[in-house]
Biopython code that builds the backbone (N, CA, C, O; Angstrom):
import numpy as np
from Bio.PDB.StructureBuilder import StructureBuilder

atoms = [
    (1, "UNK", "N", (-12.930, -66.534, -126.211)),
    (1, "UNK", "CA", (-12.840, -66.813, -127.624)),
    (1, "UNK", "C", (-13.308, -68.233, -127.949)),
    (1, "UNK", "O", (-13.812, -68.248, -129.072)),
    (2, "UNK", "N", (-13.314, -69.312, -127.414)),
    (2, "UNK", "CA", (-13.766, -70.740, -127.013)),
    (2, "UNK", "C", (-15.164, -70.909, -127.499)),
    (2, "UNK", "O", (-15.555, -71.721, -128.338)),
    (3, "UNK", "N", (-15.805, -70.090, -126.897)),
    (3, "UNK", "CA", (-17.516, -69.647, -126.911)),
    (3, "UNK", "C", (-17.350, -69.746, -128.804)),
    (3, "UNK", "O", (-17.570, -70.696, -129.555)),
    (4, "UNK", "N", (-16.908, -68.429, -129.079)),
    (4, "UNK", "CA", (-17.106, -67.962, -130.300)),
    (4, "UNK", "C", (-16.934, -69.120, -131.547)),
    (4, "UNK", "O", (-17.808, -69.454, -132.347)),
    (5, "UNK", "N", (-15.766, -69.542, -131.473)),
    (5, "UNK", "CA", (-15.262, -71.015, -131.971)),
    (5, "UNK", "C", (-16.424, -71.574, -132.054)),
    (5, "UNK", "O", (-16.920, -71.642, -133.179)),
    (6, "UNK", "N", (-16.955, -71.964, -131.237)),
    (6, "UNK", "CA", (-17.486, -73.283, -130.570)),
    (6, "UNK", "C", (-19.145, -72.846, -131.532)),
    (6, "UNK", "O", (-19.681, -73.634, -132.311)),
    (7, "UNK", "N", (-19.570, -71.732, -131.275)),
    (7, "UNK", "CA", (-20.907, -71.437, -132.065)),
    (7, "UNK", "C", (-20.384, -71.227, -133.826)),
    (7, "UNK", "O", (-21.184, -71.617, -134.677)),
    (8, "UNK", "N", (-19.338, -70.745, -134.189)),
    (8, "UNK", "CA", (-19.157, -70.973, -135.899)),
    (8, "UNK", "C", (-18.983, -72.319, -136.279)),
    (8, "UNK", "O", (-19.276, -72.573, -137.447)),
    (9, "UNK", "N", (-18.493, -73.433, -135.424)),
    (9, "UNK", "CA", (-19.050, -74.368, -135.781)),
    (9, "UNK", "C", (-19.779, -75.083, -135.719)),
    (9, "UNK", "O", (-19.754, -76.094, -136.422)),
    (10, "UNK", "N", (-20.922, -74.770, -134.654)),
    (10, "UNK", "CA", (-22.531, -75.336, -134.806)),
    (10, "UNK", "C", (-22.911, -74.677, -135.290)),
    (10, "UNK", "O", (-24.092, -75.026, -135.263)),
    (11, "UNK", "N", (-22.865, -73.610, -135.963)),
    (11, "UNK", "CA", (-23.211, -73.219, -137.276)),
    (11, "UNK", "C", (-23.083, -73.657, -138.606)),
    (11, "UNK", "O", (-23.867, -73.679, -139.555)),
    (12, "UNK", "N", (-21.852, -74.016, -138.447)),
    (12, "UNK", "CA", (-21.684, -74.531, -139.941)),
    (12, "UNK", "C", (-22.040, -75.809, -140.122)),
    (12, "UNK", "O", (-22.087, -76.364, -141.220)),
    (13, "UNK", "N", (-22.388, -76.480, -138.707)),
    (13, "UNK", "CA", (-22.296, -78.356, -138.628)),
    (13, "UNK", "C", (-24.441, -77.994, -139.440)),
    (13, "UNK", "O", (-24.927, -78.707, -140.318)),
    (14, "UNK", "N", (-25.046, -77.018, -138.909)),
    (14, "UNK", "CA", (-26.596, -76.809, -138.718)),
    (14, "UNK", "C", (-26.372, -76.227, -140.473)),
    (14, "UNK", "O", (-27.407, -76.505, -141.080)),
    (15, "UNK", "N", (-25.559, -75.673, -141.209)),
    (15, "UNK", "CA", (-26.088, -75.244, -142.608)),
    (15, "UNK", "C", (-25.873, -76.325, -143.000)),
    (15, "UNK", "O", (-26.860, -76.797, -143.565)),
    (16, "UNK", "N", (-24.900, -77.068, -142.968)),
    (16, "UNK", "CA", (-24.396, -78.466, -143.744)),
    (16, "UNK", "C", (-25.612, -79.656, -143.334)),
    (16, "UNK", "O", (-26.092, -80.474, -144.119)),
    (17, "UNK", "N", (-25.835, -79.550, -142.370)),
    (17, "UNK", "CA", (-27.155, -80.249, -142.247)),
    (17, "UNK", "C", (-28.475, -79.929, -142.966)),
    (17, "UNK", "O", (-29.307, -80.787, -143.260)),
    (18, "UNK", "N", (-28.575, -78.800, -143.185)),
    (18, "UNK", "CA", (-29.821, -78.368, -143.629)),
    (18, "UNK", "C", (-29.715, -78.069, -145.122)),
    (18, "UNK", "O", (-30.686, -77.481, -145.599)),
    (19, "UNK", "N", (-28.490, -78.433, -146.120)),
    (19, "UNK", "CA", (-27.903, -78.110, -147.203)),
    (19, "UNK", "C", (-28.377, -79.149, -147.867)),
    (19, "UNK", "O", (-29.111, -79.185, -148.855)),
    (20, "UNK", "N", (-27.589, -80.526, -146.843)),
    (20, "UNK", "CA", (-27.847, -82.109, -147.290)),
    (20, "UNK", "C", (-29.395, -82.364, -147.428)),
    (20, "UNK", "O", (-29.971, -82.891, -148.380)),
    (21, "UNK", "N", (-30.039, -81.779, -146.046)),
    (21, "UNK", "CA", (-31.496, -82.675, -145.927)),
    (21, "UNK", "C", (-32.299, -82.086, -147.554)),
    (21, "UNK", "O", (-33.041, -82.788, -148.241)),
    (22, "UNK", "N", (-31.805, -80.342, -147.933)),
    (22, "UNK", "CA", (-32.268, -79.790, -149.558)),
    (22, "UNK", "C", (-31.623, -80.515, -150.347)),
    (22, "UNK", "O", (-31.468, -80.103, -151.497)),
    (23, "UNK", "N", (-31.048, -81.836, -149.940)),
    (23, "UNK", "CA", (-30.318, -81.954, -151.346)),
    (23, "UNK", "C", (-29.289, -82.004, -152.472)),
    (23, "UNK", "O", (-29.006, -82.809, -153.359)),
    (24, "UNK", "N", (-28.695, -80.404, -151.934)),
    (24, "UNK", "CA", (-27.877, -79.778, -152.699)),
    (24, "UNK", "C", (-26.737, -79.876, -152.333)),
    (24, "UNK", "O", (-26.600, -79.936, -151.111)),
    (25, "UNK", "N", (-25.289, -79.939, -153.304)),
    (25, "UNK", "CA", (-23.870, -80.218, -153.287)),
    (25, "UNK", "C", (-23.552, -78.544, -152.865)),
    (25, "UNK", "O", (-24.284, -77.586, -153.111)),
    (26, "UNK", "N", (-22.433, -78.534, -152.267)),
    (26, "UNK", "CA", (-21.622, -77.013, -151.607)),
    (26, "UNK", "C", (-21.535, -76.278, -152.757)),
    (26, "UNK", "O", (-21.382, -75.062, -152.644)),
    (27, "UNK", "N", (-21.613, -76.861, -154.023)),
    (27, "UNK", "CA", (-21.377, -75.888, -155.178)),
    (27, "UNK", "C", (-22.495, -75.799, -155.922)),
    (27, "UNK", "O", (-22.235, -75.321, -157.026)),
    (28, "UNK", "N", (-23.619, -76.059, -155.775)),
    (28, "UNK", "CA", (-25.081, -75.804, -156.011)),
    (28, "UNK", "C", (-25.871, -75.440, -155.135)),
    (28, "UNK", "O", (-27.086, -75.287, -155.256)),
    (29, "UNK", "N", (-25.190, -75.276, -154.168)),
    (29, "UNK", "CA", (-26.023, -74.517, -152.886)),
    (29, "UNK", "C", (-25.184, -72.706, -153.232)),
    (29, "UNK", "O", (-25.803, -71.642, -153.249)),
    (30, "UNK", "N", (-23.777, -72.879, -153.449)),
    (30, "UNK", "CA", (-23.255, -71.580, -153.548)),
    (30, "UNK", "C", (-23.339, -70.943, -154.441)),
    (30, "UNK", "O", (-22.658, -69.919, -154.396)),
    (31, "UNK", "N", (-24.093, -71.149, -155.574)),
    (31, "UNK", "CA", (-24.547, -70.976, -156.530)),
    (31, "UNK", "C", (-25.671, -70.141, -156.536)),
    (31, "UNK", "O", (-25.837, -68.987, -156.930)),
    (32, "UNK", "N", (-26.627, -71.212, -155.860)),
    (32, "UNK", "CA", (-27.852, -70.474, -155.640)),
    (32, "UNK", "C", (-27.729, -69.028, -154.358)),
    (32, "UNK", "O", (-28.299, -67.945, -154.490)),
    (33, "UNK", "N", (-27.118, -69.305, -153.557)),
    (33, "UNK", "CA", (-26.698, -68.301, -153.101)),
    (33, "UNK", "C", (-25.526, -66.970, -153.501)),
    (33, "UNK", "O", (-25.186, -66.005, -152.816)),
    (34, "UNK", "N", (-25.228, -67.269, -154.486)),
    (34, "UNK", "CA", (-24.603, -66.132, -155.625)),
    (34, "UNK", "C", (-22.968, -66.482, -154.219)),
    (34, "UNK", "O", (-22.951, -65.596, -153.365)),
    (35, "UNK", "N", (-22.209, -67.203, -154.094)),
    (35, "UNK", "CA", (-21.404, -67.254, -152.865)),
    (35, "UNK", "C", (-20.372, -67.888, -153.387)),
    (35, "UNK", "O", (-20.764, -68.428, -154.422)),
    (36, "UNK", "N", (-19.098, -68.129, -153.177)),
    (36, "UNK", "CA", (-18.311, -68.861, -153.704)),
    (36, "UNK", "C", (-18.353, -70.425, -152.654)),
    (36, "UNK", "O", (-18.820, -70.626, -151.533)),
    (37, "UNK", "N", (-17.703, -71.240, -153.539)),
    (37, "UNK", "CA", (-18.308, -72.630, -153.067)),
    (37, "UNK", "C", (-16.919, -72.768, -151.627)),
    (37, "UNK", "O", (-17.236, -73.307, -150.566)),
    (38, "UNK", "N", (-15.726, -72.308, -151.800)),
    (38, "UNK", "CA", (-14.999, -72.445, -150.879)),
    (38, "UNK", "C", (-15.263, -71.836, -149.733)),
    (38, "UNK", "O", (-14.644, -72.186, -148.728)),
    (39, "UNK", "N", (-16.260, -70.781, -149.666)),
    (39, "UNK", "CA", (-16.739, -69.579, -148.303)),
    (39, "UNK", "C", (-17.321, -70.167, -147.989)),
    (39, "UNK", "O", (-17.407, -70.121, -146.762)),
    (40, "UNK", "N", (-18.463, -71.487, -148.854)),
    (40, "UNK", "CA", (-19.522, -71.994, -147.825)),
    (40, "UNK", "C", (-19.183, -73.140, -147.072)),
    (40, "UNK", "O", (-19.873, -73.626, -146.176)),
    (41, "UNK", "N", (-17.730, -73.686, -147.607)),
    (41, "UNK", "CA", (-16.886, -74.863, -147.224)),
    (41, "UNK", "C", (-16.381, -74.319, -146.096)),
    (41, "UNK", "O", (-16.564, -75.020, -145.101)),
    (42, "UNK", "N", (-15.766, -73.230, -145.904)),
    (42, "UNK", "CA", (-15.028, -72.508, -144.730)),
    (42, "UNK", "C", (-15.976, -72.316, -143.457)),
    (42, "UNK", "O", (-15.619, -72.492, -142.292)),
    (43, "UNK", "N", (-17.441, -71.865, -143.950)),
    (43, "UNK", "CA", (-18.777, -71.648, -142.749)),
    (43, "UNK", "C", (-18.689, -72.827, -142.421)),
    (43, "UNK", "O", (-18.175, -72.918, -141.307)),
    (44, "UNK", "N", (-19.076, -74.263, -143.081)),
    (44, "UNK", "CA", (-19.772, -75.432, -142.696)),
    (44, "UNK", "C", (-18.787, -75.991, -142.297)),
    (44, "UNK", "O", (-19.169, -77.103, -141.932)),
    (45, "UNK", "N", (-16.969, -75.831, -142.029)),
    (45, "UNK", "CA", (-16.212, -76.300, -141.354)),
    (45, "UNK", "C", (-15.485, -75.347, -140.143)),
    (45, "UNK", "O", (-14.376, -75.486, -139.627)),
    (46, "UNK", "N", (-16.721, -74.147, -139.843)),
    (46, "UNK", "CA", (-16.769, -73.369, -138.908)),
    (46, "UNK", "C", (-15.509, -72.695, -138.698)),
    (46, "UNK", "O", (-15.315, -72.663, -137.482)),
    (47, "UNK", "N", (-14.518, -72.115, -139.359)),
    (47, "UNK", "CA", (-13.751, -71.784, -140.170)),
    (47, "UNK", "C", (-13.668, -70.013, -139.982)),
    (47, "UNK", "O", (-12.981, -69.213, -139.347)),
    (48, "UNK", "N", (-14.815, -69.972, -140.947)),
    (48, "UNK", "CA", (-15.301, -68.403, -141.207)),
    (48, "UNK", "C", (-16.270, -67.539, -140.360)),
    (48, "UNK", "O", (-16.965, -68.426, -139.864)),
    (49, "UNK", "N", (-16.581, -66.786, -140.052)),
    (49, "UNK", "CA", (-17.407, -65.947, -139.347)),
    (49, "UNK", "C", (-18.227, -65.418, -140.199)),
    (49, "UNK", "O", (-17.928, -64.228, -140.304)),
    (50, "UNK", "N", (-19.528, -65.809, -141.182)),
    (50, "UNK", "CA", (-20.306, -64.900, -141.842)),
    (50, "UNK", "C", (-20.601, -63.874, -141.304)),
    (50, "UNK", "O", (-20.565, -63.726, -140.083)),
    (51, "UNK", "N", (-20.965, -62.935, -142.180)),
    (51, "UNK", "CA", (-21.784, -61.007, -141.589)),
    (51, "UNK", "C", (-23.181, -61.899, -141.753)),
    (51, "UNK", "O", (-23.476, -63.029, -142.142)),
    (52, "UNK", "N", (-23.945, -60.594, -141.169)),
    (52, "UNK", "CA", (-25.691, -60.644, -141.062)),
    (52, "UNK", "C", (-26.083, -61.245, -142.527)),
    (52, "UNK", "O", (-26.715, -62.264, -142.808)),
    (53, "UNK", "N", (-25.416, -60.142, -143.458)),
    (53, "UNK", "CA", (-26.173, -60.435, -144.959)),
    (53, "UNK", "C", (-25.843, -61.625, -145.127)),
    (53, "UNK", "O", (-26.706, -62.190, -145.798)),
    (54, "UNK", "N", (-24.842, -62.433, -144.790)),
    (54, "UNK", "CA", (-24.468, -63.350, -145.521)),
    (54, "UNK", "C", (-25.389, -64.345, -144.844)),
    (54, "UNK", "O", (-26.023, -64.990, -145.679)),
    (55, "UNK", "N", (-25.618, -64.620, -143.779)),
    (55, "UNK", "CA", (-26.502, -65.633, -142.833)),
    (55, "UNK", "C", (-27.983, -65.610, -143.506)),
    (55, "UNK", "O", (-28.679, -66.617, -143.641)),
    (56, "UNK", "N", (-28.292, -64.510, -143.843)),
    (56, "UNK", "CA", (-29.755, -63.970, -144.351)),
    (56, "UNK", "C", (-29.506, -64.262, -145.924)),
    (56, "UNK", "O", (-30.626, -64.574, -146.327)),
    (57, "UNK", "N", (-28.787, -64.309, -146.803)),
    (57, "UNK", "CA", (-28.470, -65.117, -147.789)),
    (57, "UNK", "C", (-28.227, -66.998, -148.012)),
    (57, "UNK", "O", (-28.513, -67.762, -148.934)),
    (58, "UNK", "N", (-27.634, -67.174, -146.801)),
    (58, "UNK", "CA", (-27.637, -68.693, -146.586)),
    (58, "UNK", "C", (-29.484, -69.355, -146.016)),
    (58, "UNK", "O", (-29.725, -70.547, -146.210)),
    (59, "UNK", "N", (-30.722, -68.328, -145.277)),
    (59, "UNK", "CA", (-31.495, -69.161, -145.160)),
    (59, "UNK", "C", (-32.151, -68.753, -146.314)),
    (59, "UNK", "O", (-33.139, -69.467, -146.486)),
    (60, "UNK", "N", (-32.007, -67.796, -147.297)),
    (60, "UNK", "CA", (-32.782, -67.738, -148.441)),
    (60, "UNK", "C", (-32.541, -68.853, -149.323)),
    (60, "UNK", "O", (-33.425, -69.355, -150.019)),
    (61, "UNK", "N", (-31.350, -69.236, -149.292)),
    (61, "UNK", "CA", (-31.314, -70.062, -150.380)),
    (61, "UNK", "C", (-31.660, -71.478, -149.849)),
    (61, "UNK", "O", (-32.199, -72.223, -150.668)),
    (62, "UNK", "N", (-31.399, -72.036, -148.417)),
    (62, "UNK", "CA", (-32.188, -73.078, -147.629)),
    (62, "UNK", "C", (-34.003, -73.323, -147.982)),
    (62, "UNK", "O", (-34.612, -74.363, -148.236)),
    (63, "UNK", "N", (-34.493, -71.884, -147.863)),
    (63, "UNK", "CA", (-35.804, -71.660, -147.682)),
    (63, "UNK", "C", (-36.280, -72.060, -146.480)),
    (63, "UNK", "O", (-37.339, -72.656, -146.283)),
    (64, "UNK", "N", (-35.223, -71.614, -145.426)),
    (64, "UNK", "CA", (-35.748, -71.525, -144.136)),
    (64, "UNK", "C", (-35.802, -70.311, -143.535)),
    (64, "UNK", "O", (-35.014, -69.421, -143.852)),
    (65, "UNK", "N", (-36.432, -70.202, -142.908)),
    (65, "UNK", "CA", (-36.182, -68.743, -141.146)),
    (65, "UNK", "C", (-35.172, -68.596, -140.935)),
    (65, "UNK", "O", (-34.403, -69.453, -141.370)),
    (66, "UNK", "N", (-34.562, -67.364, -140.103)),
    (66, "UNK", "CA", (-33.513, -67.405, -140.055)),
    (66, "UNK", "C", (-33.451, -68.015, -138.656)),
    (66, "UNK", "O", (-32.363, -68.525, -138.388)),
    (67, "UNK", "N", (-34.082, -68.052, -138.019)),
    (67, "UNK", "CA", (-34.214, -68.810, -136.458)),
    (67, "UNK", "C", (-33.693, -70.114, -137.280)),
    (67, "UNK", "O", (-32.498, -70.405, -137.219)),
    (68, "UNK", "N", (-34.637, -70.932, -138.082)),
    (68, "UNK", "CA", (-33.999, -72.592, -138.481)),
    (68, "UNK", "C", (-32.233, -72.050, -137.936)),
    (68, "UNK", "O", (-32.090, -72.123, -136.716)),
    (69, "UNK", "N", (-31.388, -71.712, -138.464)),
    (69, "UNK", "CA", (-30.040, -71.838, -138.653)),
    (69, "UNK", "C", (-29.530, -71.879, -137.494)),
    (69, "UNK", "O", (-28.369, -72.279, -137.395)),
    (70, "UNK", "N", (-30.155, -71.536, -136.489)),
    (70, "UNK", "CA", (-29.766, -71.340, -134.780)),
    (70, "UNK", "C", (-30.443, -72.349, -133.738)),
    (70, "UNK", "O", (-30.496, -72.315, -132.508)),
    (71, "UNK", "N", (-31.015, -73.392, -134.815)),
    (71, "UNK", "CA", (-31.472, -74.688, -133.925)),
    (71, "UNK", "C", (-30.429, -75.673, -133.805)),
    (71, "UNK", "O", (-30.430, -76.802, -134.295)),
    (72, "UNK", "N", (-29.443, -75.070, -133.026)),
    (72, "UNK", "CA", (-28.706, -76.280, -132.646)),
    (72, "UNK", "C", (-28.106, -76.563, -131.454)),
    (72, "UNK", "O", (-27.522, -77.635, -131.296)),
]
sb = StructureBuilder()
sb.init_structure("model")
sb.init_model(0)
sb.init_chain("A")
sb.init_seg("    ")
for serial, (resi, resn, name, xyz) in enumerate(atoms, 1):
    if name == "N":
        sb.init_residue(resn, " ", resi, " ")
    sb.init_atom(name, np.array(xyz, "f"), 0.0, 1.0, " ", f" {name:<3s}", serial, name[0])
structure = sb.get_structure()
């Protein structure tokens, strides 16, 4: 379970990185991603476990690949 932990939050450390370098505040990023601003607070403090859609919703609204989100 360690493993699992350990990748939701280099996940969330890699959206919050890539949120800031766009720019955008957690509640104008969740916005644009139609998302509530506390779910994307919960990912980027590795917290939450997004589904597929939701990961594929977070690089749409980045305007990255979905590979970008797994460079970490």
């Amino acid at each position: 379970m360690k493993r699992a932990d350990q990748i939701k939050s280099l996940f969330g450390q890699r959206v919050k990185q890539l949120r800031l370098q766009a720019g955008m505040s957690q509640e104008a990023f969740a916005d644009k991603c139609g998302l509530d601003r506390t779910y994307i607070s919960g990912i980027e403090r590795g917290v939450r476990n997004p589904t597929l859609e939701v990961i594929n919703t977070i690089a749409n609204g980045l305007n990255v690949k979905l590979d970008v989100l797994f460079q970490f």
